[in-house]
C-alpha positions in Angstrom: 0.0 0.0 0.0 1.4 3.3 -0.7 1.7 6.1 1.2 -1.1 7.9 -0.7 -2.8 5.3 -0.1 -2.6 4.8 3.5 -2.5 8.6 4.7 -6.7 9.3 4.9 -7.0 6.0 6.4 -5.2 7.8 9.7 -7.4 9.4 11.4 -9.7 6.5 11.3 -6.6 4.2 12.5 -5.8 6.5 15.3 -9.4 6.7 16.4 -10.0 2.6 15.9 -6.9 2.1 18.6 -8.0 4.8 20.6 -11.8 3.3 20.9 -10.5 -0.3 21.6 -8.3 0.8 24.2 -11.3 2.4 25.8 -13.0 -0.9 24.8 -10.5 -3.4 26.6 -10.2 -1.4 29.8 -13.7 -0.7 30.1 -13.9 -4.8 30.0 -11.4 -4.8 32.8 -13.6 -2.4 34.6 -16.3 -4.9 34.2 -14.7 -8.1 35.1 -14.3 -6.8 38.6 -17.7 -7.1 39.0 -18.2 -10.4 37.6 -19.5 -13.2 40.0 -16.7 -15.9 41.1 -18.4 -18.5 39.9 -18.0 -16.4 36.2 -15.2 -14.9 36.6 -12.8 -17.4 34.4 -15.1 -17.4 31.6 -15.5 -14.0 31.3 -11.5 -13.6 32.1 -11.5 -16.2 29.0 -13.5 -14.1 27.0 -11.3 -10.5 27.8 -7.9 -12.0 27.1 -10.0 -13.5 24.0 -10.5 -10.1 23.1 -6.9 -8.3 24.1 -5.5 -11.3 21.4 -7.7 -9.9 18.9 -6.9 -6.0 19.4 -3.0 -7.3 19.4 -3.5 -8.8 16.3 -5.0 -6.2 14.5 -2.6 -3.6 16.0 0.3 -5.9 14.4 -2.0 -5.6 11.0 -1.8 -1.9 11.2 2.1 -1.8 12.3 2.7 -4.1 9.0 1.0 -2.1 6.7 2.8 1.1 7.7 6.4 -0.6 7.8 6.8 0.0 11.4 10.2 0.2 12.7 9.8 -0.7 16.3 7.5 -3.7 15.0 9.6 -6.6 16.4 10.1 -4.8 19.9 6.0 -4.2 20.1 5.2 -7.7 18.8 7.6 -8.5 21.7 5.8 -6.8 24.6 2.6 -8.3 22.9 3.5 -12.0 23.2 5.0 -11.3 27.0 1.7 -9.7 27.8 -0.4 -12.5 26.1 1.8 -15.1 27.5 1.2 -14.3 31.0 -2.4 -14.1 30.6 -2.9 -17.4 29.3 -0.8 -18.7 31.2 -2.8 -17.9 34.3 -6.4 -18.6 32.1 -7.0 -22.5 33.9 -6.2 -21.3 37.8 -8.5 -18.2 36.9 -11.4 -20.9 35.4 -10.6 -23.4 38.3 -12.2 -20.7 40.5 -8.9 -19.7 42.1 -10.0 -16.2 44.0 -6.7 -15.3 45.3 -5.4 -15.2 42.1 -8.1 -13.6 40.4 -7.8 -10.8 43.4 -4.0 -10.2 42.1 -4.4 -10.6 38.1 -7.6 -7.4 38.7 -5.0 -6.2 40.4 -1.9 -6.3 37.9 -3.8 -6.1 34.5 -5.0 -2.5 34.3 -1.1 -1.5 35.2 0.1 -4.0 32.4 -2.2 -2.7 29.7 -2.1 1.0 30.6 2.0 0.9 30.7 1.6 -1.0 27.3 -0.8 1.8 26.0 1.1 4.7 27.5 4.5 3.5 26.3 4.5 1.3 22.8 1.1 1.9 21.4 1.5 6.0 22.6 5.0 5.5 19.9 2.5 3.7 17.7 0.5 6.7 17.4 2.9 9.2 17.1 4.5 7.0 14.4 0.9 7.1 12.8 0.8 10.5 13.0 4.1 11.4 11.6 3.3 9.2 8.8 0.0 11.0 8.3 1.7 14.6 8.4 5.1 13.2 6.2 2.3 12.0 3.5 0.5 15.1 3.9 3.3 17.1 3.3 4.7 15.7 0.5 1.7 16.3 -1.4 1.6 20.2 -0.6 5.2 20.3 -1.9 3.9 17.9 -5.3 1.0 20.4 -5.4 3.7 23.1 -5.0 6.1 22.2 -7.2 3.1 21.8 -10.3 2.1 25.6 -9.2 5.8 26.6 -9.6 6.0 25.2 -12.4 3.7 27.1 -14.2 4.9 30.3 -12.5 8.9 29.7 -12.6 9.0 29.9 -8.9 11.5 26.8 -7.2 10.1 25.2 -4.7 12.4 23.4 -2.4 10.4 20.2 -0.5 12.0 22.0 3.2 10.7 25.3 2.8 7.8 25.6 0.4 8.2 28.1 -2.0 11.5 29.9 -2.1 
């Protein structure tokens, strides 16, 4: 996909991570309330959904040629790993350990959201803004052409 391509998609990719973040802790939110007798099935069910997010965030980080995508991919297979790892106590009924993963998974998502996918974004962004960009100085350089104005791409119109 080009960059042409992919630059009015942006917005829409920023706002699809920002709305499942919102999604995924909100479903953290909601687990606390869940019923013991529940609580592994619905646990089953979040993580379910945190694979799927991670998935489609790695989606998005191919298509743009991320750099950092190896590093992210990284702190996405730790994160998942540790999850499923504790999915059969959690659906045994173990209520200790559900008391400490409520605990530890909002600070494990939120440091993932604030540090890698907050890099993510910006990366997006840059992206959007570099593509941007390069068509104001296409657009310029067509205009100058007809005028005999240069136009050099890191200052506009000279």
């Amino acid at each position: 996909m080009s960059e042409a391509d992919l630059s009015p998609r942006i917005p829409a990719l920023l706002a699809a991570m920002d709305a499942e973040h919102r999604h995924v802790l909100d479903g953290v939110a909601a687990l606390m309330l869940v019923p013991q007798e529940r609580f592994g099935a619905a646990y089953g069910a979040l993580v379910d959904e945190i694979e799927e997010g991670f998935r489609q965030e790695e989606l998005m980080m191919d298509e743009i040629a991320y750099p950092t995508l190896k590093a992210h991919r990284r702190d996405h297979a730790e994160l998942l790993a540790l999850l499923h790892r504790l999915r059969p106590y959690l659906e045994e009924g173990n209520a200790p350990l559900a008391d400490i993963v409520m605990g530890m998974i909002p600070h494990m998502l939120i440091r993932h959201m604030s540090a890698m996918d907050q890099e993510l974004a910006l990366a997006l962004r840059q992206q959007g803004d570099h593509t941007v960009a390069g068509a104001e100085v296409a657009q310029g350089a067509q205009a100058s052409g007809a005028t005999g104005l240069s136009v050099d791409a890191d200052c506009g119109p000279c």
